[in-house]
Every structure is written in C-alpha cells, then in structure tokens.
C-alpha positions, -999 to 999 in steps of 0.1 A, spaced: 229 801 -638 194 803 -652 170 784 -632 141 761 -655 104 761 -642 90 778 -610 106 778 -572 80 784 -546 104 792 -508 86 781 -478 111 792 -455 89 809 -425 92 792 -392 100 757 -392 90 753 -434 129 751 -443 120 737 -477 119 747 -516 97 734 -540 111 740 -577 90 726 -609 112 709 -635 109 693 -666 97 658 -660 99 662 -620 96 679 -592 122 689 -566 121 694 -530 147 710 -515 158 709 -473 173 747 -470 175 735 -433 206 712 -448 236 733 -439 261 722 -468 249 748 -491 271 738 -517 262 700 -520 227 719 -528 239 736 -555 258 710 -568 231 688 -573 202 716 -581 232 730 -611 230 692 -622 191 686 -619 187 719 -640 204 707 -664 194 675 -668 155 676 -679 141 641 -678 132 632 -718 134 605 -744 172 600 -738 174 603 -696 151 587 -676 156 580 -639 183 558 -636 203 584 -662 196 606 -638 210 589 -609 238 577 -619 247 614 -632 242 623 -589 258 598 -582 288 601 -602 293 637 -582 324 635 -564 346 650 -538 384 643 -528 377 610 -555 348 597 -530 308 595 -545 294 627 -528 256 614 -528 232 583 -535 199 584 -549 171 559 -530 138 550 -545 111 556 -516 76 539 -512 45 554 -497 41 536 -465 4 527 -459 9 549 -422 14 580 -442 -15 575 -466 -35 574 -436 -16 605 -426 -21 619 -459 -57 616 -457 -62 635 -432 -98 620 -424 -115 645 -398 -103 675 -422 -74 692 -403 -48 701 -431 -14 690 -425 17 708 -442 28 680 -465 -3 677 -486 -7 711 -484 21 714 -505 15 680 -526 -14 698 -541 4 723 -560 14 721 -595 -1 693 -620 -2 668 -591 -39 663 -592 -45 626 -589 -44 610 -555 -18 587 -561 2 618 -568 -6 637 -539 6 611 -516 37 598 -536 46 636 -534 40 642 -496 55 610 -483 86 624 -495 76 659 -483 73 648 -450 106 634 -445 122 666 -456 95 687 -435 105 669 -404 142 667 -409 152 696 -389 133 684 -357 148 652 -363 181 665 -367 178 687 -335 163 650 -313 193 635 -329 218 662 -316 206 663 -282 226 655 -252 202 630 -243 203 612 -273 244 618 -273 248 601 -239 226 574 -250 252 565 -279 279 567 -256 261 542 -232 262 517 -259 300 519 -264 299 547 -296 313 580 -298 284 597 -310 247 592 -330 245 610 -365 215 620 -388 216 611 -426 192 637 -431 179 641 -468 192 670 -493 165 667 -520 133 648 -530 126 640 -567 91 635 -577 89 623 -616 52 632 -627 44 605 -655 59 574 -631 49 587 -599 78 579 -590 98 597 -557 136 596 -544 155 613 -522 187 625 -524 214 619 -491 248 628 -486 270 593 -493 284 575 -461 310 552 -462 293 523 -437 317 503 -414 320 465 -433 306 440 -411 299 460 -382 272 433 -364 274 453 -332 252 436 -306 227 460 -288 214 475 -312 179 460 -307 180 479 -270 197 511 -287 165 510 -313 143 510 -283 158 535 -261 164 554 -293 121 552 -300 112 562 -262 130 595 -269 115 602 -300 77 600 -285 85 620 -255 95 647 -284 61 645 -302 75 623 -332 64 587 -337 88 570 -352 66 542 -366 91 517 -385 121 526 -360 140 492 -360 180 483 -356 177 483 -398 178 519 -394 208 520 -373 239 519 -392 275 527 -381 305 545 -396 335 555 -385 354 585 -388 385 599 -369 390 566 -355 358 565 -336 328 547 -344 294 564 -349 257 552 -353 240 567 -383 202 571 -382 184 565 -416 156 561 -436 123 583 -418 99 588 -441 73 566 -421 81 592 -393 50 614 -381 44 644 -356 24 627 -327 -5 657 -328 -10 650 -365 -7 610 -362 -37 616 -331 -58 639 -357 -64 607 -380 -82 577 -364 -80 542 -365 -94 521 -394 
C-alpha cells in the first residue's frame, strides 16, 4: 500500500508512537498497542480516506466505525476536549519541555490552540503503555478481585486524529460490548483505591472517578474496564508546572 504524507517513528525507549501527516489531519499512532492488525486496518482506511469537500469527520467515523469482525463493530471514534489541567501541563511554565508538545509543534500546527488540541491527545497515547502496565499489575489484579470481579482491563487508545482546519481531536479505541445495567455498588471505593495506586506509580490521575469504571463481561466473568485518561499526567511533570 502506498502511504500519503510523512510518518515520523518515535519508537526509542518508552516513545511507542507514530506521527503520520495526512490530508486534512493528523494521525497518531500507539505502536505499543499489540493488535497490529486493527492498526493496519484502520491506518489502510485513514489513507484512503483524505478529509475533503465530500467527507468530513463524521464521514470519517462512521467509515471506522463500520469496520467489523465476526459481524461485531471493531472500533469507536470519541471526540476529546482539552482539559484545562493539561493546558497548564501544556504550558509548561518554568521552561522544562515535556514530550507531548514537543511533538505538537511539528508540522503546520503553529497556533496555540493547535498545539494543545494536538498534545492532549498525544498524551493519552504517550502514557498508555505505563498505564497499561499499572493496570496489569498484581496489585491492581487483586484489587479487582477484592471487589467481587475477575479482573481490571485497559481500553487503551489505538489512534489519535487531529483535523487541522477544526482543531478538532479523536481518538480511536477498540469497541467493547458494556454489561447493560451493570449499577455495581463499590465502585466509588474501587475509584479510590484504584487512584492511591496510580500516585504511588508517579501518574496523577486527575479526573479518576467511578464514570471511568465500566464493566464487561466475557467468558462468563465480569471485568472492570478503565477508560477515558487524557486528563492523566506524570507526577514529575504535573510538579514542574505551578499553581495559578
């Protein structure tokens, strides 16, 4: 397949991410998300797919989400705002550069607004693979199992979709089919516990709430699924900016 625009691999240490410039938008790709061919699916359909005069955004996403497997939707699409936490972040006041708008100056991103639509969504992919490994922990595991579930998975994203003229961002997640009605009690204390964990790993996970905690079940058993971190931040970084 020939590839449209410019791919720039950031895949030393823990950079696990691919920035690729196409028509209309930009993509951001988590190479740290194992299901390498749910990333080629969607890239083959992104590259495509330019946005123009006859497919703007919601063309777009309905095209992703119309991708199936086994007759099930493979993926959704979520529109993402810029939580005022990460502008902060963003800004980076006392001049330390952080690895999300590092990377959300490249290209024609060269308004503000841009830069931080770009890295709030780069941050959620940049810090997916710590996440993911927090999430897999044994510790977290028994803490799932304490609260009567078999297990606590990540929805972790596969791509974010920055769309230059908007300034609009997305990001792309594998598509879970959520319990009906599961109103489990505890999750308020499971949030909590959940949060405690997170800061003893260096991450602040600033909008942490039972909201975030939704449950599925497969094989029988019933799982918590973790979603939804943009607002996320490493703690070091989060210190490096102060208080307003």
């Amino acid at each position: 397949m020939e590839t449209i625009g410019n791919k720039v691999a950031k895949n030393e240490g823990d950079r696990t991410f691919r920035i690729e410039q196409l028509p209309g938008f930009v993509v951001v790709e988590n190479l740290d998300y194992l299901e390498k061919k749910d990333r080629d699916d969607i890239l083959e359909l992104l590259r495509n797919n330019p946005l123009g005069k006859n497919l703007g955004f919601n063309g777009l996403s309905k095209k992703i989400q119309s991708l199936k497997q086994d007759g099930n939707r493979s993926f959704f699409v979520k529109m993402k705002s810029t939580p005022t936490i990460m502008v902060d972040y963003i800004l980076n006041r006392n001049g330390r550069s952080n690895t999300a708008f590092e990377y959300a100056t490249h290209g024609d991103f060269g308004s503000k607004k841009a830069q931080y639509t770009r890295a709030g969504v780069m941050n959620e992919i940049i810090l997916s693979k710590k996440i993911k490994n927090i999430v897999a922990s044994s510790e977290v595991q028994e803490l799932a199992r304490k609260y009567g579930f078999a297990g606590i998975k990540f929805a972790e994203p596969i791509f974010a979709l920055i769309f230059k003229e908007s300034v609009k961002k997305a990001l792309i997640y594998k598509n879970i089919k959520w319990k009906v009605g599961s109103t489990i009690s505890g999750f308020e204390n499971l949030a909590e516990d959940l949060r405690k964990i997170f800061l003893q790993n260096n991450i602040h996970p600033n909008d942490l709430n039972p909201h975030q905690l939704m449950a599925t079940e497969q094989d029988g058993k019933l799982y918590i699924v973790l979603i939804d971190v943009e607002s996320y931040i490493e703690i070091d970084k989060l210190e490096q900016t102060p208080q307003v």
